[in-house]
C-alpha positions in Angstrom: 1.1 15.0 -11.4 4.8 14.2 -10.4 6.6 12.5 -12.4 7.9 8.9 -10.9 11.3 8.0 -11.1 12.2 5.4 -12.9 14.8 3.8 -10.2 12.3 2.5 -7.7 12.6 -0.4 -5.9 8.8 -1.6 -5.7 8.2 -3.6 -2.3 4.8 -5.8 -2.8 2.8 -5.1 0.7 1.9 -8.9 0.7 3.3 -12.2 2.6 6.6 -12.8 1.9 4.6 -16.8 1.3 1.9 -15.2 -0.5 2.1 -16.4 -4.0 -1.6 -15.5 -5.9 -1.6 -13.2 -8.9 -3.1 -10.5 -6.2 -3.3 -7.3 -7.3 -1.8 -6.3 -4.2 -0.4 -2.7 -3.6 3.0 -1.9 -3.8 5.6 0.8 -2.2 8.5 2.7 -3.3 10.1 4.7 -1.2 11.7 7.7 -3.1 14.4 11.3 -3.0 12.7 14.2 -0.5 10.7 12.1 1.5 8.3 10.9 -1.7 6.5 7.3 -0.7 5.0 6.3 -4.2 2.1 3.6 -4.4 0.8 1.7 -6.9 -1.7 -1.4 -7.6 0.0 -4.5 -9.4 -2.9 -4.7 -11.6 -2.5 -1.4 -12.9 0.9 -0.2 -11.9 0.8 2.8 -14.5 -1.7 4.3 -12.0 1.1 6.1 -9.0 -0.6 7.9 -6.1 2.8 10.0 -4.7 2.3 11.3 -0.7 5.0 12.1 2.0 7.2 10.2 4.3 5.2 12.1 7.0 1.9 11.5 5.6 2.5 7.9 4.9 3.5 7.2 8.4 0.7 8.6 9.9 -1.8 6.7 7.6 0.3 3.6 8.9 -0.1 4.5 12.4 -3.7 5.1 12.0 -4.2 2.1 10.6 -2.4 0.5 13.8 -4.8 2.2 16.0 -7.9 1.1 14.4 -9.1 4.5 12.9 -10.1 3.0 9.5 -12.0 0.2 10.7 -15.3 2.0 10.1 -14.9 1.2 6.5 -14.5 -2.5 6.6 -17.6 -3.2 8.8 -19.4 -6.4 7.7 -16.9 -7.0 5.3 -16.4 -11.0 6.0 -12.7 -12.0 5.7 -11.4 -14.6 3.1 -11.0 -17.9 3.8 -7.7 -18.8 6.2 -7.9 -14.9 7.2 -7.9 -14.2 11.1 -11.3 -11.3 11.9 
């Protein structure tokens, strides 16, 4: 496992007007290309990819290719389907 650098600036990936407790992932964008992600609830736990990688998972997101895996899955309260 790499070890993560202790200088990261974390960026919650939340509503800047989004005040609950969460947990609600978080970013840090690191040396080399390194994108580190974490849960606030448990933010010991650090899953380390690639600048590359990461963007792609964003893009794929964009274009609906994880969808699949929220099917039937109601949204909360407020939330836009």
């Amino acid at each position: 496992m790499a070890e993560v650098p202790a200088n990261l600036t974390w960026v919650r990936a939340a509503p800047d007007d989004e005040t609950g407790p969460g947990p609600w992932i978080e970013l840090a964008f690191g040396d080399n290309d390194l994108v580190y992600i974490r849960e606030t609830s448990a933010p010991e736990n650090v899953v380390t990819t690639t600048q590359r990688k990461w963007d792609a998972f964003v893009l794929g997101v964009q274009a609906g290719e994880f969808d699949h895996f929220v099917e039937g899955v109601a949204p909360n309260e407020g939330e836009v389907p």
